[in-house]
The first five atom37 places (N, CA, C, CB, O) and aatype in JSON, in Angstrom:
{
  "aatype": [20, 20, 20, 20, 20, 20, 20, 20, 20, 20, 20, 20, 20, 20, 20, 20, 20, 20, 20, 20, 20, 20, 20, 20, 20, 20, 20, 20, 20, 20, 20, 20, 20, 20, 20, 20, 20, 20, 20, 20, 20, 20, 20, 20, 20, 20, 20, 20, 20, 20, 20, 20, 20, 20, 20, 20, 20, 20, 20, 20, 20, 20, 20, 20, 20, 20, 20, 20, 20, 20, 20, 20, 20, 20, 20, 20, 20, 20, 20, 20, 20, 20, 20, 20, 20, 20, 20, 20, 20, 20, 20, 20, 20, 20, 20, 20, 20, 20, 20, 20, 20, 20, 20, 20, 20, 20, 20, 20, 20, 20, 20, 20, 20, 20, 20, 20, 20, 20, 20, 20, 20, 20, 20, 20, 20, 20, 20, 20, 20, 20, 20, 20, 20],
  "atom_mask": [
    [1, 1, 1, 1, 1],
    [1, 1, 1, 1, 1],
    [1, 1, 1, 1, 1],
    [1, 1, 1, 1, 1],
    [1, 1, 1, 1, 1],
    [1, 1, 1, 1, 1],
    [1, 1, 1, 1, 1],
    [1, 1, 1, 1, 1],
    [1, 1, 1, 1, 1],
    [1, 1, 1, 1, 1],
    [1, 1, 1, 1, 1],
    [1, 1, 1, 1, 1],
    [1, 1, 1, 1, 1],
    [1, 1, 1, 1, 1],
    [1, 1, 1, 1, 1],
    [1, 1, 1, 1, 1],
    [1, 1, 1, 1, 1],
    [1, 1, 1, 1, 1],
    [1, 1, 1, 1, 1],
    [1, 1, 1, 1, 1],
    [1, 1, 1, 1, 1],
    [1, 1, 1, 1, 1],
    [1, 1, 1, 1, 1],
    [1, 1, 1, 1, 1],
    [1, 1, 1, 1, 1],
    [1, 1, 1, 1, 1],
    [1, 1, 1, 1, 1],
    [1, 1, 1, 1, 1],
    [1, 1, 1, 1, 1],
    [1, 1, 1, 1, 1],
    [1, 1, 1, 1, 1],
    [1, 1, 1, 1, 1],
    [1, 1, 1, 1, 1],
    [1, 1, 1, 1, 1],
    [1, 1, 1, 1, 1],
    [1, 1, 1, 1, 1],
    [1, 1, 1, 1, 1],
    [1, 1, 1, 1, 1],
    [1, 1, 1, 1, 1],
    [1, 1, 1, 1, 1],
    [1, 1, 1, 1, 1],
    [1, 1, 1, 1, 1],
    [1, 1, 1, 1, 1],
    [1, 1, 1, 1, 1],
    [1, 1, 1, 1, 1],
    [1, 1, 1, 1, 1],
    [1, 1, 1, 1, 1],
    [1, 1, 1, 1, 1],
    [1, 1, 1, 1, 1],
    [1, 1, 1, 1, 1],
    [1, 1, 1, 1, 1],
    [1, 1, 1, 1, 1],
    [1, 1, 1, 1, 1],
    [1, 1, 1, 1, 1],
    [1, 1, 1, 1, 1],
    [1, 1, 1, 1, 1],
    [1, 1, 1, 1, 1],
    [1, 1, 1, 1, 1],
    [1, 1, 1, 1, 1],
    [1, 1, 1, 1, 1],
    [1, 1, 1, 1, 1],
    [1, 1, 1, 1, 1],
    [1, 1, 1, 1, 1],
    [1, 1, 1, 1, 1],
    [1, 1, 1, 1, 1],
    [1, 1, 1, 1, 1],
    [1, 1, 1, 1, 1],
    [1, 1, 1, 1, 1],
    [1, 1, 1, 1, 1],
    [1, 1, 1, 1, 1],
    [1, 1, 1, 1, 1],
    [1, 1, 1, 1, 1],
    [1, 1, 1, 1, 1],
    [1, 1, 1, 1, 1],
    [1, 1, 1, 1, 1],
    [1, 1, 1, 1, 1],
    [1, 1, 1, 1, 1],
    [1, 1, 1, 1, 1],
    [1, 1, 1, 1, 1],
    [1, 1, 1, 1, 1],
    [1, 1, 1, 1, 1],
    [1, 1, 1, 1, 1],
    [1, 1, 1, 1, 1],
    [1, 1, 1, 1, 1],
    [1, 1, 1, 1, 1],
    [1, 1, 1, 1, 1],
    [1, 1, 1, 1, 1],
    [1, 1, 1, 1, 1],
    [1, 1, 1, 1, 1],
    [1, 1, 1, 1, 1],
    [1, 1, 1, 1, 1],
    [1, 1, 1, 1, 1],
    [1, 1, 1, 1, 1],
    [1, 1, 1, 1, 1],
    [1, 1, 1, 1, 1],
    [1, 1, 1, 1, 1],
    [1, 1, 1, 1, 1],
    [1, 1, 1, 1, 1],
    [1, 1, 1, 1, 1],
    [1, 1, 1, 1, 1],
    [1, 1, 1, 1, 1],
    [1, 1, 1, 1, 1],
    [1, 1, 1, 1, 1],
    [1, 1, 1, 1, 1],
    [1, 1, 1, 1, 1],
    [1, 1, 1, 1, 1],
    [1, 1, 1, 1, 1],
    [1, 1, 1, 1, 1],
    [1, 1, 1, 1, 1],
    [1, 1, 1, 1, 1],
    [1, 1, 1, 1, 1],
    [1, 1, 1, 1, 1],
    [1, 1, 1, 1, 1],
    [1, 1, 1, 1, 1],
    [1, 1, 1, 1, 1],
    [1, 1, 1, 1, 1],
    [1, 1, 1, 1, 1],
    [1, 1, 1, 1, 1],
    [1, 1, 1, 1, 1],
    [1, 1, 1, 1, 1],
    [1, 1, 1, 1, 1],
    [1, 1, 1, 1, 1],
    [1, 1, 1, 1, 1],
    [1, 1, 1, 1, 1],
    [1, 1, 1, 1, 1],
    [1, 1, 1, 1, 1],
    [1, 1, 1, 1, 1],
    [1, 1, 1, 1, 1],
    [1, 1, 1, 1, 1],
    [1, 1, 1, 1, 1],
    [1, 1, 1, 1, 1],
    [1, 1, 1, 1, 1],
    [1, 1, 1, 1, 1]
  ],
  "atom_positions": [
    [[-17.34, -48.19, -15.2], [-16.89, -46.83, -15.45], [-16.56, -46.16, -14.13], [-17.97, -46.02, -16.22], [-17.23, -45.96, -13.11]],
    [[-15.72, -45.96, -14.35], [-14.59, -44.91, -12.97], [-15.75, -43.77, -12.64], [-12.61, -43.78, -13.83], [-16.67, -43.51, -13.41]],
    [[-15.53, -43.15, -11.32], [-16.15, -41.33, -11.26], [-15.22, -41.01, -11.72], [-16.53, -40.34, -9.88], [-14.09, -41.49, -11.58]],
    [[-15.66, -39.87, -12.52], [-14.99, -38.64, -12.86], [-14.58, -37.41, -11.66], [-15.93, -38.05, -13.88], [-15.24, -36.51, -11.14]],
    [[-12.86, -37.96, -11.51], [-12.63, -36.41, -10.4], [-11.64, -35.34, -11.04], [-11.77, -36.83, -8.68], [-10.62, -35.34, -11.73]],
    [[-12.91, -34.03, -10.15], [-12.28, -32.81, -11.07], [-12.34, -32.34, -9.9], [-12.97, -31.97, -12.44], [-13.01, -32.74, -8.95]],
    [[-11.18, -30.92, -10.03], [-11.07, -30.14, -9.61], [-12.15, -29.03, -9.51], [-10.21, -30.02, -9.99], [-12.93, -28.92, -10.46]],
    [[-12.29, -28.07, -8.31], [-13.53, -26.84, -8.96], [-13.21, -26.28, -10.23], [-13.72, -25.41, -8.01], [-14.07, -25.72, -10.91]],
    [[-12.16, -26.4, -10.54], [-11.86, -25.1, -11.63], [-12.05, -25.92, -13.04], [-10.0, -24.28, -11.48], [-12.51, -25.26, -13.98]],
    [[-11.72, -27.39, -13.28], [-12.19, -28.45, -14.0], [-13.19, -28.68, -14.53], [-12.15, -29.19, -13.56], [-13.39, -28.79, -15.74]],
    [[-14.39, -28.83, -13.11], [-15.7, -28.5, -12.8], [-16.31, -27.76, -13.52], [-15.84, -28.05, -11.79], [-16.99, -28.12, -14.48]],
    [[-16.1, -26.29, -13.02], [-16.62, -25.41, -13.78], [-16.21, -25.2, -14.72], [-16.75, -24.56, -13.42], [-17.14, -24.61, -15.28]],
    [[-15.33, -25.25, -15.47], [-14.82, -25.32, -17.28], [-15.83, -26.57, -17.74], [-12.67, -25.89, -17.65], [-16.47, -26.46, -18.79]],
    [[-15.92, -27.49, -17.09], [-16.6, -28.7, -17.91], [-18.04, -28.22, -17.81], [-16.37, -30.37, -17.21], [-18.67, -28.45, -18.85]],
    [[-18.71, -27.63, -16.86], [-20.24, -27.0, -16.52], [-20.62, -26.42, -17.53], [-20.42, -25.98, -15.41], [-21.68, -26.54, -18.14]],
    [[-19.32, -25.47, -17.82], [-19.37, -24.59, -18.74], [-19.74, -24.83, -20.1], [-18.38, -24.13, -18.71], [-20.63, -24.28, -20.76]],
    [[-18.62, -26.06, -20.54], [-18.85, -26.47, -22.06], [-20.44, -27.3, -22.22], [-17.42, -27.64, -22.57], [-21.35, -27.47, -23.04]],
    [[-20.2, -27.52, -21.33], [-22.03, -29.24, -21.57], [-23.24, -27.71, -21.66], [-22.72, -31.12, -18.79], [-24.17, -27.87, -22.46]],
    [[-23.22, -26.35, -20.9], [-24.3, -25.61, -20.93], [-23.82, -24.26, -22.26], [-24.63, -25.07, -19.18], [-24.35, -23.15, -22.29]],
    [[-22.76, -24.7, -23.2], [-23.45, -23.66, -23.72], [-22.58, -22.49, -23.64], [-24.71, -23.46, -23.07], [-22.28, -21.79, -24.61]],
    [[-22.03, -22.24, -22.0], [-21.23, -20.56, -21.99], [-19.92, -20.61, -22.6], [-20.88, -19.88, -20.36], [-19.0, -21.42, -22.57]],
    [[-20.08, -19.71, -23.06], [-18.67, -19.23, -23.55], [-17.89, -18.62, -22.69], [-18.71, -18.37, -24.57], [-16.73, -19.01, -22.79]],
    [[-18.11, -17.61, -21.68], [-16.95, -17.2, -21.3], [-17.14, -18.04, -19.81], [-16.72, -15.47, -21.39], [-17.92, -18.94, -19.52]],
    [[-16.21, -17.43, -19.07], [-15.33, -18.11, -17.81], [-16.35, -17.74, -16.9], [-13.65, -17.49, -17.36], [-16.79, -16.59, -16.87]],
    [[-16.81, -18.76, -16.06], [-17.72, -18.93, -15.11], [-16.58, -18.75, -14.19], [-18.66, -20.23, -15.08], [-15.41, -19.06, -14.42]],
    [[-17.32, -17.95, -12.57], [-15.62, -17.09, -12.03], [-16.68, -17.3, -10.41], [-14.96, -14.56, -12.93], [-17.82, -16.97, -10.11]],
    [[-15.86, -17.82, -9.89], [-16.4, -17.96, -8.46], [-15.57, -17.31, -7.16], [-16.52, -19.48, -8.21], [-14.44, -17.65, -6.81]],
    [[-16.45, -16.23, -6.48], [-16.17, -15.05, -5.67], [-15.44, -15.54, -4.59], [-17.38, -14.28, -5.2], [-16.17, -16.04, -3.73]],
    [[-14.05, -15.57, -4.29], [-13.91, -15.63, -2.82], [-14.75, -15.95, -1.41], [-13.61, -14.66, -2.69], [-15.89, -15.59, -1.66]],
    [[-14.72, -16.25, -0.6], [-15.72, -16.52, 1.01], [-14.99, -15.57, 1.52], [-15.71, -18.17, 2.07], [-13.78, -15.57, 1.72]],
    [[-16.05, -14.46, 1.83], [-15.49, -13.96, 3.26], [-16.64, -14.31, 4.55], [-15.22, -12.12, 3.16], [-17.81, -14.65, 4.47]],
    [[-15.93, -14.12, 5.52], [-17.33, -14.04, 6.39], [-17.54, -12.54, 7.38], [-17.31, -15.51, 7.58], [-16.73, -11.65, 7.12]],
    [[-18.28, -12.34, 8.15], [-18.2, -11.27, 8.87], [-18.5, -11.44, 10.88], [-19.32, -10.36, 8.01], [-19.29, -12.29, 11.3]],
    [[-18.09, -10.92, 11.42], [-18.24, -11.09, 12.99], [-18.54, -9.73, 13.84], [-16.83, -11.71, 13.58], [-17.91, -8.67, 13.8]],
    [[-19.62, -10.04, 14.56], [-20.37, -9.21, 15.24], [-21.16, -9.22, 16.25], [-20.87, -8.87, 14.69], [-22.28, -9.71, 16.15]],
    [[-20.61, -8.58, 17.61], [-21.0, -8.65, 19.24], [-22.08, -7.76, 19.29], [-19.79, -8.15, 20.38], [-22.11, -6.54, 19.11]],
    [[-23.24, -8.81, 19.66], [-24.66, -7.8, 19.39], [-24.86, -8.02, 20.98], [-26.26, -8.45, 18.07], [-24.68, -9.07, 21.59]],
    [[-25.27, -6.83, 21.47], [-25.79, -6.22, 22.47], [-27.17, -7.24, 22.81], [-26.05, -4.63, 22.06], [-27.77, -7.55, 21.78]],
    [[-27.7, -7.76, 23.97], [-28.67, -8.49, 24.41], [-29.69, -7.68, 23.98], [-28.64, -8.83, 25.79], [-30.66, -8.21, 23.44]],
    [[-29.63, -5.82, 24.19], [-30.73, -5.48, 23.94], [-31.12, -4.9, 22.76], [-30.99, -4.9, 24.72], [-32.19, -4.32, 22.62]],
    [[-30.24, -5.06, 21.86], [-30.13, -4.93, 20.56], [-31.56, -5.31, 20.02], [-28.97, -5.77, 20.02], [-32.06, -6.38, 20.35]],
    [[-32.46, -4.08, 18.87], [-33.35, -4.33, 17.84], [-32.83, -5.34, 16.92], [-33.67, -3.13, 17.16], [-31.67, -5.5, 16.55]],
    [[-33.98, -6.04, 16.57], [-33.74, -6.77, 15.65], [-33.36, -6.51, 14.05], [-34.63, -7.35, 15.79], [-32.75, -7.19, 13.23]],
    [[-34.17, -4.84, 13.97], [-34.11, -4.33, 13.03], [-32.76, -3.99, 12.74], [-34.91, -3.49, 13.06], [-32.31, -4.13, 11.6]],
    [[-31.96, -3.46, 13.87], [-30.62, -2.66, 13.85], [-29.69, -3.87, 13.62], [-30.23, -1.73, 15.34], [-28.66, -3.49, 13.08]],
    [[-29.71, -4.78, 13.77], [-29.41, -6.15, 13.87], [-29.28, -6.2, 12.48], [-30.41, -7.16, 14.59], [-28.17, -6.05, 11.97]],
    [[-30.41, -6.43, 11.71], [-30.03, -6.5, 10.28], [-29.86, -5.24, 9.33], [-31.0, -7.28, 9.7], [-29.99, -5.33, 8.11]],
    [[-29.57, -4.1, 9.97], [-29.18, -2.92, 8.95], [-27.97, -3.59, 8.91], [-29.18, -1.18, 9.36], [-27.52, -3.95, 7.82]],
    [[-27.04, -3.94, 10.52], [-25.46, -4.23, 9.95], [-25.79, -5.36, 9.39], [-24.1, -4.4, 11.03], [-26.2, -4.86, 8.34]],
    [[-25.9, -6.14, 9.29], [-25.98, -7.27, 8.42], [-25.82, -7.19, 6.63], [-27.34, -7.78, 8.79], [-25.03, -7.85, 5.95]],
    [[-26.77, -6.22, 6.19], [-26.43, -5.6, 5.47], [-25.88, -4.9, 5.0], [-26.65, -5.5, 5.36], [-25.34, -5.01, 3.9]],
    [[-25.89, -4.05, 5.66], [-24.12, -3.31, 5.54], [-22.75, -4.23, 5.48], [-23.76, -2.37, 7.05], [-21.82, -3.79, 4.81]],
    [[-22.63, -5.29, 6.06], [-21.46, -6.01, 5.72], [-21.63, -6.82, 4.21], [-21.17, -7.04, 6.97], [-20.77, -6.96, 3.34]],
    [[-23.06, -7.3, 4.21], [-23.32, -8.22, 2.93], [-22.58, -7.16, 1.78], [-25.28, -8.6, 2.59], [-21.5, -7.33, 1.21]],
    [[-23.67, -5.82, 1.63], [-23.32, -5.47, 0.56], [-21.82, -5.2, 0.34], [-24.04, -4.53, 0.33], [-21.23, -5.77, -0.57]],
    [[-21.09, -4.2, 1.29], [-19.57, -4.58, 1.13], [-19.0, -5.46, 0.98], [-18.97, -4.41, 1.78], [-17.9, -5.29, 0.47]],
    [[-19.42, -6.81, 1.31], [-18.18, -7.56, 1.19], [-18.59, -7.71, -0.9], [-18.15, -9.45, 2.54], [-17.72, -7.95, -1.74]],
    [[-20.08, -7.48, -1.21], [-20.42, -7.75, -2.81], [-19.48, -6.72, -3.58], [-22.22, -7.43, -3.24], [-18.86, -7.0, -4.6]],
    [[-19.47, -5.42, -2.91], [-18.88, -4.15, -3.45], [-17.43, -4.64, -3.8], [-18.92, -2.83, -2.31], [-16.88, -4.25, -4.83]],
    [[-16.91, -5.39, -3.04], [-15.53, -5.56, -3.22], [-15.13, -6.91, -3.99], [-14.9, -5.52, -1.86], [-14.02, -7.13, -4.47]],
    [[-16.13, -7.7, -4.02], [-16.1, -9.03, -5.06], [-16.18, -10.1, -4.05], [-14.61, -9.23, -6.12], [-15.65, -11.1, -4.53]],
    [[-16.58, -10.31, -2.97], [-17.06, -11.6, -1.89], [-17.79, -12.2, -2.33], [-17.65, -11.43, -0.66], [-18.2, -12.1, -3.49]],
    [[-18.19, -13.11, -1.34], [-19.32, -13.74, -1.07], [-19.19, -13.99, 0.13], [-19.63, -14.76, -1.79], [-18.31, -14.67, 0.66]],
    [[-20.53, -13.18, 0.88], [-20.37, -12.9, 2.22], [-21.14, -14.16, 2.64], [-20.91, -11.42, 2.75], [-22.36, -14.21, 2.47]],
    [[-20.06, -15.76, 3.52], [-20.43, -17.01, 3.45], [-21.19, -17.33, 4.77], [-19.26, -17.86, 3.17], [-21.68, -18.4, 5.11]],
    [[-21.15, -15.94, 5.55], [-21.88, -16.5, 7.12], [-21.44, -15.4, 8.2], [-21.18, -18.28, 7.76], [-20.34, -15.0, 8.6]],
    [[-22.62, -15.12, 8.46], [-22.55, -14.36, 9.49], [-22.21, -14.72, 11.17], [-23.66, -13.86, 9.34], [-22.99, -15.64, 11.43]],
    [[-21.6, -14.49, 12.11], [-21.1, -14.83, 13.45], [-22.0, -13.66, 14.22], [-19.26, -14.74, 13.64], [-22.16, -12.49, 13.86]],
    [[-22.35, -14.09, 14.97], [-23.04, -13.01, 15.98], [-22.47, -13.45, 17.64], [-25.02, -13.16, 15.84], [-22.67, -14.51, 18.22]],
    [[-21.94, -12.59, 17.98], [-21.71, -12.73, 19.28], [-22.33, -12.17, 21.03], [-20.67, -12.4, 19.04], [-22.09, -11.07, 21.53]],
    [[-23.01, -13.11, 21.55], [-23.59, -12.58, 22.45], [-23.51, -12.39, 23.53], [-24.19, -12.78, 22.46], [-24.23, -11.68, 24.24]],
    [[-22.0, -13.45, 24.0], [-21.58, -13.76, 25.29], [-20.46, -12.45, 25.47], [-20.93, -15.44, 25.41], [-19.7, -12.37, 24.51]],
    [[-20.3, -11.7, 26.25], [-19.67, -10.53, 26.47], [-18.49, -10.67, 27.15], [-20.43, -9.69, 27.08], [-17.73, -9.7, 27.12]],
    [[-18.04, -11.94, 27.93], [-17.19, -12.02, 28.64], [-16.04, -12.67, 27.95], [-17.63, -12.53, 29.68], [-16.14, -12.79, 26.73]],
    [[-14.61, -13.26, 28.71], [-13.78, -13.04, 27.6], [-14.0, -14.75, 26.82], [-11.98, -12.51, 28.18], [-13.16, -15.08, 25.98]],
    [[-14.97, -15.6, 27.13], [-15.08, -16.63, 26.4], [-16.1, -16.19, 25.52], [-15.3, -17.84, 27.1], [-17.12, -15.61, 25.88]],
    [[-15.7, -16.6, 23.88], [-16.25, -16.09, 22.82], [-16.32, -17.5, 21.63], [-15.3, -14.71, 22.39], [-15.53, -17.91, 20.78]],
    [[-17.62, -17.9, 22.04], [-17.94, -19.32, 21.23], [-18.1, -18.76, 19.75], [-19.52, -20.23, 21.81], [-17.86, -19.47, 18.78]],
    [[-18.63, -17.18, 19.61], [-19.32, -17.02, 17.74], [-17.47, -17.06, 17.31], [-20.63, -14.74, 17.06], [-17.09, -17.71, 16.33]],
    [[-16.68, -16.43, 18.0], [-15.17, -15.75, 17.6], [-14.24, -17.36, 17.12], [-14.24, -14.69, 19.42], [-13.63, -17.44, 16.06]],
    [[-14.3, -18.28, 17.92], [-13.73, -19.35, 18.21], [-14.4, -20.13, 17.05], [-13.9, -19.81, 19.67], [-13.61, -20.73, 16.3]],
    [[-15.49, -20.22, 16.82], [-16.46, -20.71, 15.82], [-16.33, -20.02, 14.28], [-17.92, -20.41, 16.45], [-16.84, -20.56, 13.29]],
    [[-15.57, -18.76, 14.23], [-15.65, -18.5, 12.95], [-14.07, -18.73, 12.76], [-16.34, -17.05, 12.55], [-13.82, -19.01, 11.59]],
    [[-12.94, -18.7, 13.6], [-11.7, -18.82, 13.65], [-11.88, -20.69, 12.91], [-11.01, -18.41, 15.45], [-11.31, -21.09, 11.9]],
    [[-12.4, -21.13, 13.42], [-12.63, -22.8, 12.88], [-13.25, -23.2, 11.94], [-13.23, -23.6, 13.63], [-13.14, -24.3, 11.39]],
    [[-14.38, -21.79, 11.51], [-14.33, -21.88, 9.86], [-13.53, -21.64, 8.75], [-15.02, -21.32, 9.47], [-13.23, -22.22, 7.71]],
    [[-13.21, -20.36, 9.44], [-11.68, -20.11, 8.16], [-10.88, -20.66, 7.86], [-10.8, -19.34, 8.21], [-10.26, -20.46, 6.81]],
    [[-10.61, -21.59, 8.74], [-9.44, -22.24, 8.22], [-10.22, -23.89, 7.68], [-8.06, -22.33, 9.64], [-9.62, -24.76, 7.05]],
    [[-11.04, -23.92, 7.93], [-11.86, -25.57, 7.26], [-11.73, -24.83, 5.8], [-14.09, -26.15, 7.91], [-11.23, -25.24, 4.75]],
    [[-12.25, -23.81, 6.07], [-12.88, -23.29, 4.2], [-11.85, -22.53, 3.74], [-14.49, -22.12, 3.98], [-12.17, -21.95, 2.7]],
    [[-10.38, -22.23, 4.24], [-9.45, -21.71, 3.57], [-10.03, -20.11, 2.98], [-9.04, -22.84, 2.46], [-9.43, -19.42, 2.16]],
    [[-11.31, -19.78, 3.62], [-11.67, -18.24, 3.72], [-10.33, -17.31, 4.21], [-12.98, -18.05, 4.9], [-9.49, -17.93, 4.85]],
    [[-10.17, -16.34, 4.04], [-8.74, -15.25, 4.25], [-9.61, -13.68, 4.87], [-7.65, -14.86, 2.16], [-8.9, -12.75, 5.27]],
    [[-10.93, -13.56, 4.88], [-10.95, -12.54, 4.81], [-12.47, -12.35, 6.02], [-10.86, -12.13, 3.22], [-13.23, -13.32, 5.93]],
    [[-12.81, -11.53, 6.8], [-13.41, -11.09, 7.88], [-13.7, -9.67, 7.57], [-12.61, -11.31, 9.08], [-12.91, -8.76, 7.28]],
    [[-14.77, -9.66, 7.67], [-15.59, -8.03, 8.14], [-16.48, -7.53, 8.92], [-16.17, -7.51, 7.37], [-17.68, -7.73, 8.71]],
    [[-16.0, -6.74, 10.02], [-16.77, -6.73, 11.21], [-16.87, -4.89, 11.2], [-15.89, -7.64, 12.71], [-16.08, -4.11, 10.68]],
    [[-18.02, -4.62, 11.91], [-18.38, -2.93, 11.91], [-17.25, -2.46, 12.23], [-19.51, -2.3, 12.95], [-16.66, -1.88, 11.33]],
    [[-16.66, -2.53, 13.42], [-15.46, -2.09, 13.87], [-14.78, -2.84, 14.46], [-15.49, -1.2, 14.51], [-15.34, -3.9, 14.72]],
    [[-13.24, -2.69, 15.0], [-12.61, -3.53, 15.58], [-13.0, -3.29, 17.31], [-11.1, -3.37, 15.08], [-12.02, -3.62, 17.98]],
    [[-13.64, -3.03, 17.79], [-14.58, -2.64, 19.14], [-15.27, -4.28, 19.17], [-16.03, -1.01, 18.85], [-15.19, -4.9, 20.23]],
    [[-15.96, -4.95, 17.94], [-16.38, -5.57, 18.21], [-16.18, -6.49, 18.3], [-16.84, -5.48, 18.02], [-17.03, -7.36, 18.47]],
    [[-14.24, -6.79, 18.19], [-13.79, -8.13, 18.49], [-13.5, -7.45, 20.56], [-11.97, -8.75, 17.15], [-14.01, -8.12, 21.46]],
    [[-12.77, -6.29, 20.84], [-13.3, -5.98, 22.14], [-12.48, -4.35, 21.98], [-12.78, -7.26, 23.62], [-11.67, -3.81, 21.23]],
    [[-13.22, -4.05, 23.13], [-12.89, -2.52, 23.46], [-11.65, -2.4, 24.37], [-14.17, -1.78, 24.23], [-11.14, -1.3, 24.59]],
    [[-11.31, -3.19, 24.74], [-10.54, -2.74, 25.13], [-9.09, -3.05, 24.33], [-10.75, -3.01, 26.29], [-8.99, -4.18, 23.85]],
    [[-8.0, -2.16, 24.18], [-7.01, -2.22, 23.41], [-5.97, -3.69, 23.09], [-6.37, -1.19, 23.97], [-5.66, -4.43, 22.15]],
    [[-5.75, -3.54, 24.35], [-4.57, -4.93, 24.72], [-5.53, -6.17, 23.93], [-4.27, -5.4, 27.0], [-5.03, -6.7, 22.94]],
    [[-7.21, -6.73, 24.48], [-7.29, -7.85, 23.88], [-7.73, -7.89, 22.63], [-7.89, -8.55, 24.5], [-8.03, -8.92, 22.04]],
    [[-7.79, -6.53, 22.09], [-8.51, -6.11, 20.67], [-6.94, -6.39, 19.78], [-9.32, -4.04, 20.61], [-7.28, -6.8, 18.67]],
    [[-5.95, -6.35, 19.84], [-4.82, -6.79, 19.46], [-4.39, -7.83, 19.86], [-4.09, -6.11, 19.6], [-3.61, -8.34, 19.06]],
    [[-4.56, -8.37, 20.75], [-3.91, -10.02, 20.7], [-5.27, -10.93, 19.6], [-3.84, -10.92, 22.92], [-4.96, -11.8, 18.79]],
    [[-6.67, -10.48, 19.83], [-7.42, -11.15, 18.95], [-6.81, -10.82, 17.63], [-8.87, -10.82, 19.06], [-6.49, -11.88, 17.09]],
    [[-6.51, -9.76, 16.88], [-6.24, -9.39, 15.45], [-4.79, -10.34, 15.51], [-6.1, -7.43, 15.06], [-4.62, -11.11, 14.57]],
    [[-4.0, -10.31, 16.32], [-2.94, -11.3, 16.07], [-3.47, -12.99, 15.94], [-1.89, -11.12, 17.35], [-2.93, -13.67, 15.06]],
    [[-4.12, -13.38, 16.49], [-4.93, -14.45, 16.39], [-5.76, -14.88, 14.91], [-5.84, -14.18, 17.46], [-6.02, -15.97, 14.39]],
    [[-5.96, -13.82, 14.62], [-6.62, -14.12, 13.23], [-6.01, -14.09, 12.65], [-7.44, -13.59, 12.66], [-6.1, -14.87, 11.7]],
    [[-4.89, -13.19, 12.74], [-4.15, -12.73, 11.41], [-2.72, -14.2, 11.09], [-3.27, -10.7, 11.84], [-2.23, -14.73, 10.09]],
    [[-2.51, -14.38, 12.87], [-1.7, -16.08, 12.5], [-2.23, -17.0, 11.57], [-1.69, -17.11, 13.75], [-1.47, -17.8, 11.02]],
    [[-3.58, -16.97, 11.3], [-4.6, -18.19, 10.58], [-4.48, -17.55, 9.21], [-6.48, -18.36, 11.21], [-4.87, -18.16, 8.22]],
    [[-3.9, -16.19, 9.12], [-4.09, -16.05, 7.71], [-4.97, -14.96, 7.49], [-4.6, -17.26, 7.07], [-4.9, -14.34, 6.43]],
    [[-6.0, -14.56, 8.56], [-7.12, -14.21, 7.95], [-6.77, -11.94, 8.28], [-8.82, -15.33, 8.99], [-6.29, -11.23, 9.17]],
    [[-7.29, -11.78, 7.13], [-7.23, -9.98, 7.5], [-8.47, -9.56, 7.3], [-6.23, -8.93, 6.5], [-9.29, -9.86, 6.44]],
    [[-8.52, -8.78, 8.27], [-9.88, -8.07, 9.11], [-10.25, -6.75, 9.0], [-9.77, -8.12, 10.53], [-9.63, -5.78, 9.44]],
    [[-11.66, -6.77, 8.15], [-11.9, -5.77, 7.21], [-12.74, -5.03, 8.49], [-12.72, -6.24, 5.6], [-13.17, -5.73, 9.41]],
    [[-12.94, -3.59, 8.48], [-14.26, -2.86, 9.61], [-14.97, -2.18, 8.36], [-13.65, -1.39, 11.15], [-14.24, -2.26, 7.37]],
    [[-15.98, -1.65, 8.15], [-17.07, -1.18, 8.15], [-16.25, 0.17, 8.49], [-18.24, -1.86, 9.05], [-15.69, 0.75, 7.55]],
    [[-16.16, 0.59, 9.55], [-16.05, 1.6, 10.11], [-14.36, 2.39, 9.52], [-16.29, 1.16, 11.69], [-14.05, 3.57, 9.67]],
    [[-13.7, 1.54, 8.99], [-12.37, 2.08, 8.14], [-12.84, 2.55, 7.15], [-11.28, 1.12, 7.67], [-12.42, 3.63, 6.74]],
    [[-14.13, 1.69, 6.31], [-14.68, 2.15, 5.12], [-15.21, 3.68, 5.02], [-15.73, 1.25, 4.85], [-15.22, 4.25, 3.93]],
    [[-15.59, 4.24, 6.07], [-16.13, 5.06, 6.58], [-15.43, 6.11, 6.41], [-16.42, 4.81, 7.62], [-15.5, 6.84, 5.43]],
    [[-14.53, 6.28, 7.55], [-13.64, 7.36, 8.03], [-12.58, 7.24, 6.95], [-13.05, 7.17, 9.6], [-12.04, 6.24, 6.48]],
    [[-12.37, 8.95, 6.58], [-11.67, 9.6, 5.74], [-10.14, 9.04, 6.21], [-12.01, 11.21, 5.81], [-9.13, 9.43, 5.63]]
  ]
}
């Protein structure tokens, strides 16, 4: 006897019928989120944003798949480079970070990074847009 290959969407229709559900088992998008934490950063403050991104990305229908924390300040950025190489393994589209400050403050490389992501596909949600009127 052969394996059986299915697709996810196959998958879960077939999950579906062997358990019983009737309606459409529906699986949330991946987003992930990225964030330059300060060395002297609380741990506590650390995970308010954390949460703050989780629950938004739930508010909007995600699944917030991994958090990036960035600690190196200078312009080599292993968490940035590291989540740029997830998105595109996992065909994720979508990023949410507090503000765009925290890809960098200063203007010029805070826009060549958003061009960088945005070549891969990916659009870059802030926290801080959510915010302001």
């Amino acid at each position: 006897m052969e394996p059986l290959a299915l697709t996810a969407t196959e998958f879960v229709t077939f999950f579906a019928s062997r358990h019983g559900e009737c309606e459409e088992l529906r699986v949330k998008p991946l987003m992930y989120s990225y964030l330059r934490v300060d060395r002297d950063a609380l741990d506590g403050d650390i995970r308010q944003v954390e949460l703050a991104l989780k629950f938004w990305a739930e508010q909007e229908g995600y699944c917030l798949a991994g958090l990036f924390h960035e600690y190196d300040t200078a312009l080599n950025r292993p968490a940035l480079t590291a989540l740029i190489e997830e998105t595109c393994r996992s065909n994720a589209r979508r990023v949410i970070t507090p503000s765009l400050a925290h890809l960098s403050t200063h203007p010029v490389v805070q826009h060549h990074l958003l061009d960088v992501l945005e070549d891969t596909g990916v659009q870059v949600h802030t926290l801080q847009e959510e915010l302001d009127p």
